[in-house]
C-alpha positions in Angstrom: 12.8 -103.0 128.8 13.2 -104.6 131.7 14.4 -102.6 134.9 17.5 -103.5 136.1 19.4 -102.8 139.4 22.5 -101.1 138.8 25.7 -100.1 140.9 28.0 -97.3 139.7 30.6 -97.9 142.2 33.5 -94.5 142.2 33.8 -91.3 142.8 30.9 -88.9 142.0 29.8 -85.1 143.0 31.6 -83.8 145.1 34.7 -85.1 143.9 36.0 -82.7 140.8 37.3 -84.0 137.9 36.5 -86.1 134.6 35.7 -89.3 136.1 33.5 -88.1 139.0 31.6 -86.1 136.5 30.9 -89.2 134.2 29.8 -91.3 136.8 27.2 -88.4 137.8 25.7 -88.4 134.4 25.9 -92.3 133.9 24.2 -92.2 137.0 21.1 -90.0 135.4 21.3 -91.7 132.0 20.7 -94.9 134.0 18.0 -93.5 136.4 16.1 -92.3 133.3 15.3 -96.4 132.6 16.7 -98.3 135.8 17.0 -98.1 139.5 20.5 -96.8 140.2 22.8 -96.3 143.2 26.2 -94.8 143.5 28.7 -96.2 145.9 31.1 -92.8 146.4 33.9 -92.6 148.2 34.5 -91.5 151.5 38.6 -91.5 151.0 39.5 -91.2 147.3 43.5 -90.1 147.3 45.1 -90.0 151.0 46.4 -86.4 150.8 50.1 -87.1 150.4 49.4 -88.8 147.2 47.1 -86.4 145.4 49.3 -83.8 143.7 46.8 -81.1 143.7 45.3 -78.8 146.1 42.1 -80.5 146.8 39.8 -83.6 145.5 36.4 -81.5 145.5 34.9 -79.1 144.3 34.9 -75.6 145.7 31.2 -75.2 145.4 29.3 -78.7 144.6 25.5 -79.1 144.0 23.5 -81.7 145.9 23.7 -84.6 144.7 21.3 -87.0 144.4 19.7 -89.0 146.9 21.2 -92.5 145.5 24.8 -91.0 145.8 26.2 -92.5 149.1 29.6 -91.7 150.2 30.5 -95.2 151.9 33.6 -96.5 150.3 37.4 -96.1 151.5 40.4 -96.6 148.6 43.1 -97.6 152.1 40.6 -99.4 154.2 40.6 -103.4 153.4 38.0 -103.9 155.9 35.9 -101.2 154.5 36.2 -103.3 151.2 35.1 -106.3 152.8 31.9 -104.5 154.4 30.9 -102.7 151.0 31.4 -106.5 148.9 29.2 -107.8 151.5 26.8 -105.4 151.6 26.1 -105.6 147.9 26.9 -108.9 147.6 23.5 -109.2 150.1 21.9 -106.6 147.7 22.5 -108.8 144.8 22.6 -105.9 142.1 22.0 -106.7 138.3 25.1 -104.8 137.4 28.4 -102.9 138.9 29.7 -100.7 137.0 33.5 -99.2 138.1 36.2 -97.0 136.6 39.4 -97.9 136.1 41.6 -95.0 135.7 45.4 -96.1 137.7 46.5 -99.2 139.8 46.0 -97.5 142.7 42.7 -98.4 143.2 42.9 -102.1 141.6 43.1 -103.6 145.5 39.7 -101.7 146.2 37.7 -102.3 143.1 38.6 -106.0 142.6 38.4 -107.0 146.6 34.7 -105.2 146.2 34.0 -107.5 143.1 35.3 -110.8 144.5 33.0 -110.6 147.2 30.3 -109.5 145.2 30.5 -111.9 142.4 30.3 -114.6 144.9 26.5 -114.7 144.4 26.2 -115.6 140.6 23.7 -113.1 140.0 25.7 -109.5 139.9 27.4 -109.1 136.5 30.9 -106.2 137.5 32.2 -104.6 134.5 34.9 -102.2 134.2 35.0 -98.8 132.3 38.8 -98.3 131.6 40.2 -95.5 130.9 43.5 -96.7 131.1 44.4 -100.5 131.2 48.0 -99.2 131.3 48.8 -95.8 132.9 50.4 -92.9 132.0 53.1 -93.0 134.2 54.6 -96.6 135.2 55.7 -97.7 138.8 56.9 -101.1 140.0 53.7 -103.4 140.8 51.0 -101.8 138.3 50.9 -104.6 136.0 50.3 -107.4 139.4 47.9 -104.9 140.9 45.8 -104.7 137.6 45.5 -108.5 137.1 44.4 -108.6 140.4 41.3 -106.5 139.0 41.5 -108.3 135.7 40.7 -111.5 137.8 37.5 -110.6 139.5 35.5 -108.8 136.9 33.4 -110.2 134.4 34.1 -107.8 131.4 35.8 -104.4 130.1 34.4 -101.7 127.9 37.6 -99.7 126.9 36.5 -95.9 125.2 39.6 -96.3 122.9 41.4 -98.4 120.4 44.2 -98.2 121.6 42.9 -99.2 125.0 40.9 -102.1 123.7 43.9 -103.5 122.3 46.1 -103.8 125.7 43.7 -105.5 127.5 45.0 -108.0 124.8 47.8 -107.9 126.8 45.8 -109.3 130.2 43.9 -111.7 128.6 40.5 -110.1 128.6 38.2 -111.7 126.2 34.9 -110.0 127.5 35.5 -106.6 126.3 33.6 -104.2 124.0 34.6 -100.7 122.4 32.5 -97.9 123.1 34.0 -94.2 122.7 33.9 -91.7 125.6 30.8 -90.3 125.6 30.6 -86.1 125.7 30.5 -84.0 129.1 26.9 -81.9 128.7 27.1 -80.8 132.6 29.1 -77.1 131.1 26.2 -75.0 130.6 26.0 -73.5 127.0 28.6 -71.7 124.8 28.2 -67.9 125.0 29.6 -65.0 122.9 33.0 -64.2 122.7 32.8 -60.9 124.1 31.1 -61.7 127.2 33.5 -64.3 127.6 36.1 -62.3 127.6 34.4 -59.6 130.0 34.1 -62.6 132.6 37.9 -63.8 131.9 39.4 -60.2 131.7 40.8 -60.6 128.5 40.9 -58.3 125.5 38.5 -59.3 122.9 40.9 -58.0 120.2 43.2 -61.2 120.5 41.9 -64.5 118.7 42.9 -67.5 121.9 44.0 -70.8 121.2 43.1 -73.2 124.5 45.1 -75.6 126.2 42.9 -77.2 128.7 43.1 -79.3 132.0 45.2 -80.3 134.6 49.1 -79.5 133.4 51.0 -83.2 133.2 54.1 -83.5 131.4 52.7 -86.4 128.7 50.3 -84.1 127.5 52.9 -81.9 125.7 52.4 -78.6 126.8 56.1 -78.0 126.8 55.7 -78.7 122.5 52.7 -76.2 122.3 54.7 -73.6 123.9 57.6 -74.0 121.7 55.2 -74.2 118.2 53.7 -71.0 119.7 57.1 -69.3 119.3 56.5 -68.6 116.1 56.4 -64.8 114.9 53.4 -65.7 113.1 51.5 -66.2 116.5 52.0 -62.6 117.8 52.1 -60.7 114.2 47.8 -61.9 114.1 47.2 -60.8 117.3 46.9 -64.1 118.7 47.5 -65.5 122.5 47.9 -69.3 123.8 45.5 -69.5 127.0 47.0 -72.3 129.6 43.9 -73.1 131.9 44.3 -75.8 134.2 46.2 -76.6 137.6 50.0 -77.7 137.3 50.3 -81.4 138.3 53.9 -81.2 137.1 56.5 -79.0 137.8 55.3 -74.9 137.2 58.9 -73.6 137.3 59.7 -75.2 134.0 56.8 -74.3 132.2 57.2 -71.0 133.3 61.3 -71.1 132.5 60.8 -71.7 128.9 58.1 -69.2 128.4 60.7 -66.9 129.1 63.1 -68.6 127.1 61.0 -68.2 124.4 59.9 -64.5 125.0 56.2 -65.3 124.9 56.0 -63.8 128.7 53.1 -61.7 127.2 51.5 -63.8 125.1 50.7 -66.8 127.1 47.9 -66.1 129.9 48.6 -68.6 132.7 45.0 -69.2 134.3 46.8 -71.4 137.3 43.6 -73.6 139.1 41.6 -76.2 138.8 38.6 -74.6 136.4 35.5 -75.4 137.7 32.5 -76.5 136.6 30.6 -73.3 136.4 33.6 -71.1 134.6 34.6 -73.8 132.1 32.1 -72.6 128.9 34.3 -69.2 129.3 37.5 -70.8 128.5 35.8 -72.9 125.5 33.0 -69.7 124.7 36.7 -67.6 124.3 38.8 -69.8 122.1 39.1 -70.4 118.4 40.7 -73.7 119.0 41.7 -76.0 121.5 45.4 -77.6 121.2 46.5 -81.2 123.3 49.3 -82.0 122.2 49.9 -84.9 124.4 52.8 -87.3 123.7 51.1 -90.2 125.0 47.1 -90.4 125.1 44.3 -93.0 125.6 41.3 -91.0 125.0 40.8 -87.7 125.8 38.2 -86.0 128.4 38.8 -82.8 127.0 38.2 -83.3 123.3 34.6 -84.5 124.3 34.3 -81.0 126.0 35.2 -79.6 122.9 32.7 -81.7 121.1 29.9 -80.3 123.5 31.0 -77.1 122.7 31.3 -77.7 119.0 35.4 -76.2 118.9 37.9 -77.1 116.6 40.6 -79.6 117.8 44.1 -80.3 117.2 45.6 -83.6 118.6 48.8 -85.5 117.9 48.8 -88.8 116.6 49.1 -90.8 119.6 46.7 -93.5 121.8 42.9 -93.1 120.7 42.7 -89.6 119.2 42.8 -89.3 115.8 39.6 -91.9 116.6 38.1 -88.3 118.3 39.2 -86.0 115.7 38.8 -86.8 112.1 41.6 -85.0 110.2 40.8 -81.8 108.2 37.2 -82.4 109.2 36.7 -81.2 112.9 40.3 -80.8 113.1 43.9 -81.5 112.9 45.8 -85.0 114.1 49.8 -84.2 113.6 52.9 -86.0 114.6 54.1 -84.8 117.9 56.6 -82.9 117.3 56.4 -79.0 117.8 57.1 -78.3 113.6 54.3 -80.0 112.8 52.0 -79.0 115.6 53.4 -75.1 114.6 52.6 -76.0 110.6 48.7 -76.5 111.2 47.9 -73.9 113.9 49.3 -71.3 111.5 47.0 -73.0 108.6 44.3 -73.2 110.9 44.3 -69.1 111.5 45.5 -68.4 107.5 42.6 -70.6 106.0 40.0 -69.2 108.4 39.1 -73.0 109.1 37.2 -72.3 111.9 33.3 -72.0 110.3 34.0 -75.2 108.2 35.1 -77.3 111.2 32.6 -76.3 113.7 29.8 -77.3 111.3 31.3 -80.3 110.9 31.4 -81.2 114.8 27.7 -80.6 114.8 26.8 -83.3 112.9 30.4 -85.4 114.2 29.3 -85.1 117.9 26.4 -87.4 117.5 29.2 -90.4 117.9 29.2 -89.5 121.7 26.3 -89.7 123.2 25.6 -91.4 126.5 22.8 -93.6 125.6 25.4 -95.7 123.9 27.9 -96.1 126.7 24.2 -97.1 128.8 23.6 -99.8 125.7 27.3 -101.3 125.5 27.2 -102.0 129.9 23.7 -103.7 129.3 25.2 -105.5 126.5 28.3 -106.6 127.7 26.9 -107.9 131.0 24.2 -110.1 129.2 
C-alpha cells in the first residue's frame, strides 16, 4: 500500500466529547499505515454558544506530536491562512466532521482553498447532514459545504439518505465505528465501590449529555412502573444537562422515583466512563430523533445490552431480540421491554451475542471507505 498524506482537520484531545475522541483514534488508525496530521482547533464554540461548562477535558493526555492546535471556527482570515497552508502542503486527503452548521463557513472556506490544487481529495464524515435542532440558515450554510467537498461518508442510513436531499452523488455508507479509548469493563462490585452505589440494586444506564431529543423525559416515565422498584432496580442518569435540569428533576418528583433515579450531573470523563457501563445491566436511549448513536458504540465496546427506539440509524446498531431491543417511542412500549428484559434474564444471551455483533465496527473499515471514496 502506498503511503498517503492525510489531513484530519477538527477537533481532537483536548477537546472532550464524541467527535474529538474519533478523530484521535482515526488519527492512530491512519498513522499505523500513512503519515497523518491533525489540524485542531484553537476556538471550537465561542463561550456564549457552548451550553455546557467547558469544551476540554479536565485532565487530558498528551497528545501526539502531529496534533496542532491552529484552526479558529470565528476567524475568516484564520480560514484563509490554514486553506493556504495546506493548499501549499498538497495533502493526499482531508478528512472533516460534519456534526452542525455552525462550522459549515470554516470547513468549506478551508476546502475551497485547498481543492484549488487538484491534487487534495476533502471528504466529509457526517454525522448529521441535518441537525437535531433546526435554526434559520442551516440548510444555505450546509450547501455552502456541500459545494466544496469532493465526497461524504455518512455512518447511517438514515443519514446517507438526506444527503439525497443536497445532491451528493459521491457518498458511501460506512457505520460508526466503536470507541476502544474506555479502558476495560470491570466487576460489578468494584464498580459500584468507585460509584458509591449499593451493589444490591440491578442499574439500567442512561448515558451522555442530557438533550431533550434523546427522550430521557419517556425513560423516566416507563421507569414509573412498580415493577422497577418491586426488583430492586434503579435508572442511573449520567451525563451533563444540556437542556433544561428543573424539568427533569420536576417530573421525577411527579413520578415519585426521587429515590430511585441516581442523578450523576457532569460531563463523565474519559477515565470514569467503564464504571457507569462495568455497573449496568443495560443501557436505555430512548431518543425521539437519532442519526447514529455514539453511545451505542460504547456499549458495543463494552459488550452491554441496548434498548433504542425506532428512529434515524439505530435499529441499524442494535438488531432486535439479538443484542437488544428497538421499540416505538413511546414510554408503553419502552416500559414493556425493560420489564421483559429483567423477567427473562436476557442479559447472558444478549451479551454473547454483541461479542460476535461488535465485529461490524471496527475502525479499519471507516480507514478503508475514506481511501476508497477519495480514489
Amino acid at each position: 500500500m502506498q503511503k498517503k498524506n492525510i489531513v484530519i482537520l477538527g477537533p481532537a484531545n483536548p477537546y472532550r466529547g464524541g467527535i474529538a475522541t474519533g478523530n484521535d483514534i482515526l488519527g492512530e488508525e491512519f498513522s499505523k499505515n500513512h503519515n497523518v496530521s491533525i489540524v485542531n482547533f484553537t476556538v471550537q464554540y465561542p463561550n456564549f454558544l457552548f451550553p455546557g461548562k467547558t469544551q476540554f477535558h479536565e485532565n487530558p493526555t498528551t497528545p501526539p506530536s502531529y496534533n496542532k492546535r491552529e484552526l479558529s471556527s470565528i476567524n475568516p482570515f484564520n480560514w484563509i491562512k490554514i486553506g493556504k497552508k495546506l493548499k501549499k502542503q498538497k495533502p493526499d486527503i482531508v478528512v472533516m466532521r460534519y456534526w452542525m452548521p455552525f462550522f459549515a463557513p470554516t470547513l468549506g472556506t478551508v476546502s475551497k482553498i485547498v481543492r484549488k490544487n487538484k491534487h487534495t481529495k476533502v471528504i466529509v464524515i457526517a454525522d448529521n447532514i441535518i441537525p437535531h435542532e433546526n435554526r434559520i440558515g442551516d440548510k444555505q450554510l450546509t450547501k455552502y459545504l456541500v459545494n466544496n467537498v469532493d465526497g461524504f461518508i455518512a455512518m447511517s442510513k438514515s443519514v446517507l439518505k438526506e444527503f439525497d436531499l443536497f445532491g451528493i452523488k459521491n457518498k458511501l455508507y460506512s457505520p460508526h465505528p466503536m470507541f476502544r479509548n474506555y479502558g476495560n469493563k470491570i466487576t460489578k462490585e468494584e464498580a459500584c465501590a468507585e460509584l458509591g452505589l449499593n451493589p444490591k440494586y440491578k442499574y439500567i444506564l442512561f448515558f451522555g449529555l442530557v438533550r431533550d431529543y434523546k427522550g430521557l423525559d419517556l425513560l423516566l416515565k416507563a421507569f414509573a412502573h412498580p415493577f422497577f422498584k418491586e426488583n430492586n432496580i434503579k435508572l442511573i442518569i449520567a451525563g451533563e444537562y444540556y437542556s433544561k435540569k428543573e424539568y427533569y428533576q420536576t417530573l421525577i418528583k411527579e413520578l415519585n422515583l426521587t429515590n430511585e433515579v441516581i442523578n450523576f450531573d457532569y460531563f463523565i470523563p474519559d477515565e470514569k466512563v467503564n464504571l457507569f457501563f462495568s455497573v449496568a445491566e443495560l443501557i436505555a436511549s430512548p431518543y425521539k430523533s437519532a442519526t447514529q448513536s455514539g453511545v451505542a458504540q460504547i456499549a458495543y465496546h463494552f459488550e452491554l445490552p441496548m434498548l433504542v427506539t425506532n428512529v434515524g440509524g439505530l435499529p441499524e446498531l442494535v438488531p432486535n431480540n439479538k443484542v437488544g431491543y428497538v421499540v416505538e417511542p413511546d414510554e408503553q412500549a419502552i416500559r414493556e421491554k425493560l420489564i421483559l428484559f429483567f423477567k427473562e434474564n436476557k442479559k447472558a444471551e444478549f451479551e454473547k451475542n454483541l461479542a460476535i455483533e461488535k465485529q461490524r465496527f471496527t475502525w479499519d473499515k471507516m480507514v478503508n471507505a475514506i481511501l476508497r471514496l477519495a480514489e
